[in-house]
C-alpha positions as CSV (number, residue, x, y, z in Angstrom):
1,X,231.1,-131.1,-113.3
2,X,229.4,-127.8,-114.4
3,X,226.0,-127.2,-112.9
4,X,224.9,-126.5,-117.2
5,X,225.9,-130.1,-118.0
6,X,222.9,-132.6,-117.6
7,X,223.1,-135.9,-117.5
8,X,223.2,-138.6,-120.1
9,X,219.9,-141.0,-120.4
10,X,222.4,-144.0,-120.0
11,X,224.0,-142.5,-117.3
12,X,220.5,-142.1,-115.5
13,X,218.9,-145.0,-116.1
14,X,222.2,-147.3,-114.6
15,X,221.3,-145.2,-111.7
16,X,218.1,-145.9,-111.4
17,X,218.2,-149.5,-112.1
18,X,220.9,-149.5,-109.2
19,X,218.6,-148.0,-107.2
20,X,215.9,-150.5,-108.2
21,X,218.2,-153.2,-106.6
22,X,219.1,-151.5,-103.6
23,X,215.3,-151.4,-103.1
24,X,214.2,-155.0,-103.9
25,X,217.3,-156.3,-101.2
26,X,215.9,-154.1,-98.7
27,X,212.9,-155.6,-99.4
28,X,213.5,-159.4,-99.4
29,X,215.8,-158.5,-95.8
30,X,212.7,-157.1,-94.5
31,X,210.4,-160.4,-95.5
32,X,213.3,-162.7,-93.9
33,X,213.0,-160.4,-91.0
34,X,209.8,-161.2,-90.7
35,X,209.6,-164.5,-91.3
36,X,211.9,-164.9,-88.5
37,X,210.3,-162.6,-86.1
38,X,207.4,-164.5,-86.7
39,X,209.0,-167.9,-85.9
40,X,210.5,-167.0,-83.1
41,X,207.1,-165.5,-81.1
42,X,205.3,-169.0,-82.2
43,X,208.3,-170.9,-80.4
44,X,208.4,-168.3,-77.2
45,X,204.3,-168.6,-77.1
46,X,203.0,-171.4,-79.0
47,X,205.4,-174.6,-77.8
48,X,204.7,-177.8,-79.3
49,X,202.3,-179.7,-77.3
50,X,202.7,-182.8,-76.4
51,X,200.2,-185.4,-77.6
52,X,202.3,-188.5,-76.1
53,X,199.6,-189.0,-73.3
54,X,196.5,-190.6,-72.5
55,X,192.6,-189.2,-72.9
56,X,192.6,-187.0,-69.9
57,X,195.9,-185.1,-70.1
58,X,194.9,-184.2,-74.1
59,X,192.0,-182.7,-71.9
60,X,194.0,-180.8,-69.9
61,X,195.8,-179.3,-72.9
62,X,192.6,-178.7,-75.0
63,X,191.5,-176.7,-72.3
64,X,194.6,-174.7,-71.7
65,X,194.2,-174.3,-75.5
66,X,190.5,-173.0,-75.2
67,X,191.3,-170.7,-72.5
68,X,194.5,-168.9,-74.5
69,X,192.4,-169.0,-77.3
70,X,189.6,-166.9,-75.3
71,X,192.3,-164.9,-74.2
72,X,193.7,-163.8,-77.3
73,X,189.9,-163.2,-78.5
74,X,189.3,-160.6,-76.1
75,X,192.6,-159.2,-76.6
76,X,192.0,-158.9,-80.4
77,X,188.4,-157.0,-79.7
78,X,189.6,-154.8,-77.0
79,X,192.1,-154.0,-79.8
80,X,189.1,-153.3,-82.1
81,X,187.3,-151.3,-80.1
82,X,190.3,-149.1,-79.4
83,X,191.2,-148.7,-83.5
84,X,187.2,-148.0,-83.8
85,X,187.5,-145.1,-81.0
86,X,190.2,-143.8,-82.7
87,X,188.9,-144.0,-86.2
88,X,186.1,-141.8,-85.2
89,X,188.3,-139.4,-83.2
90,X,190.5,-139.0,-86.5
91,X,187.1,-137.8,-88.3
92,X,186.1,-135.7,-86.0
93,X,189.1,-134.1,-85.8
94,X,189.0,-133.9,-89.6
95,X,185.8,-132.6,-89.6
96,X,187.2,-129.7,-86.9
97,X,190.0,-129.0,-89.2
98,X,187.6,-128.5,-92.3
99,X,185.1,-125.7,-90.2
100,X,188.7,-124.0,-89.3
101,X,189.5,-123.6,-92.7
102,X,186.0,-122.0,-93.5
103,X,183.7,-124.0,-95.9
104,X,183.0,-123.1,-99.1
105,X,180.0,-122.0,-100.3
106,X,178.5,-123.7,-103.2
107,X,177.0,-122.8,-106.0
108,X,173.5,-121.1,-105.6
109,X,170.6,-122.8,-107.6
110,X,167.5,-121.7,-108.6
111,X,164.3,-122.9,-106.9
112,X,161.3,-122.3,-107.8
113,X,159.2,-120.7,-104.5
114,X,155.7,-119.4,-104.4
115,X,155.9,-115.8,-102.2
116,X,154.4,-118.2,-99.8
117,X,156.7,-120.8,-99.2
118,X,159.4,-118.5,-99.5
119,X,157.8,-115.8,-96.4
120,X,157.6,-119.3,-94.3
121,X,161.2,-120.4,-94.8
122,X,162.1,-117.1,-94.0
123,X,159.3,-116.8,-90.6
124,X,159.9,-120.1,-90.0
125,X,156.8,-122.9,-89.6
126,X,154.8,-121.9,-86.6
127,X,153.7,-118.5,-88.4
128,X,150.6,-118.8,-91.0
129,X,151.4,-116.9,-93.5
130,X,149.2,-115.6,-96.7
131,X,150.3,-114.1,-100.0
132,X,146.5,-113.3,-101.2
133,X,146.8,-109.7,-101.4
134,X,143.8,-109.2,-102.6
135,X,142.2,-110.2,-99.5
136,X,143.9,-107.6,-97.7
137,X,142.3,-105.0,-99.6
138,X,139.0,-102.8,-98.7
139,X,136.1,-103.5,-100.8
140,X,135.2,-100.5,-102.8
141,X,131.2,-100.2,-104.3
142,X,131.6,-99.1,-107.9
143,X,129.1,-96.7,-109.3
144,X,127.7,-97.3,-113.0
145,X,128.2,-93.6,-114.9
146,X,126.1,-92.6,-117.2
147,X,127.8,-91.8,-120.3
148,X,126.0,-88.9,-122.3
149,X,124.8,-90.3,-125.6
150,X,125.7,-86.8,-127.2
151,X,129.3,-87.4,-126.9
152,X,129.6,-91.1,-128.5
153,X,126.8,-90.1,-131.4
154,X,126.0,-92.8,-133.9
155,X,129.3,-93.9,-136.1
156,X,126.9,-94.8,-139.5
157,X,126.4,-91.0,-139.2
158,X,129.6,-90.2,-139.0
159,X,130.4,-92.3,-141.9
160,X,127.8,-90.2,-144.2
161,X,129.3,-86.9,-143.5
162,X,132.5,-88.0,-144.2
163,X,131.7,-89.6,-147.7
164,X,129.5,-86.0,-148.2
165,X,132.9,-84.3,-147.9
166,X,135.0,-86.6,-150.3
167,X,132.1,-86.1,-152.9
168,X,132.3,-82.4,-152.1
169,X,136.7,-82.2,-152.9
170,X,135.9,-84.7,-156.5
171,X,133.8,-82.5,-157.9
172,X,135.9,-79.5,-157.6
C-alpha cells in the first residue's frame, strides 16, 4: 500500500471492534484467573473445619480460629502502617520535585497598607515604628507681621476713582 492511501472507515472500525474482542477475552481470562487463584489460597489456608465433634474440640477450633484471625489482623495493620509511611514519603518527595522545578510566583495583589504597617512588615514586629512625621519636626514660634495699612488702602475708595474715570472717557 502507498503511504498517501488512508484507510477506509469500514475498514477501521472491523479493526477496532476486533480489537474490542481481543480485549474483553483478555479480560474475562484474567477474572477466571482470579477466581481460581483465589480458590486455591482458601483451600491451601482455610481447610474446612471439622464440626463432627463434641463441645470441647469446637473449642479448640474456635480458638485456633481466633488466634489466625488475630494474626491476619496484625498482619493487615502492619500492612497499613507501611502503605501510610509510604504515602507520605511519595508527597514529600512530590513536594521536593515541585521546589526543584522552581515555584511560580503568583500574581501580585493590591493591599491596602498604612506607611505604618507596611515599615513593620518590612522591620519586622519587635521594632515600634511611627509614621507621624509631624512629630518629628522642630517647633517653630511664628511672628504676627504687621502689614502696613497704606499698601491694602480701603477697596470702596478704589471703587470711586474708578467710576470718576469712566465718567471722565463718556463725556468726551
Amino acid at each position: 500500500m502507498s503511504e498517501g492511501k488512508r484507510m477506509t472507515s469500514s475498514r477501521r472500525h472491523h479493526l477496532k471492534s476486533l480489537m474490542l474482542q481481543i480485549a474483553a477475552n483478555w479480560l474475562e481470562q484474567e477474572a477466571a484467573e482470579i477466581v481460581t487463584a483465589k480458590e486455591a489460597y482458601m483451600a491451601e489456608h482455610c481447610p474446612t473445619p471439622d464440626l463432627s465433634g463434641d463441645q470441647a474440640a469446637l473449642m479448640e477450633i474456635c480458638k485456633k480460629l481466633h488466634s489466625v484471625l488475630e494474626k491476619l489482623d496484625e498482619d493487615r495493620y502492619d500492612a497499613e502502617a507501611k502503605v501510610d509511611k509510604t504515602d507520605k514519603e511519595i508527597s514529600e518527595l512530590k513536594l521536593k520535585v515541585v521546589e526543584l522545578a522552581g515555584v511560580k510566583k503568583p500574581a501580585l495583589k493590591k493591599v491596602r497598607l498604612s506607611a505604618d504597617a507596611m515599615l513593620q512588615a518590612l522591620l519586622g514586629g519587635k521594632h515600634k515604628v511611627n509614621m507621624d512625621l509631624r512629630a518629628n519636626l522642630k517647633q517653630v514660634k511664628k511672628e504676627v507681621k504687621e502689614e502696613s495699612t497704606e499698601a491694602v488702602g480701603d477697596w470702596r475708595k478704589n471703587i470711586e476713582d474708578k467710576a470718576d474715570r469712566k465718567k471722565m472717557f463718556e463725556t468726551s
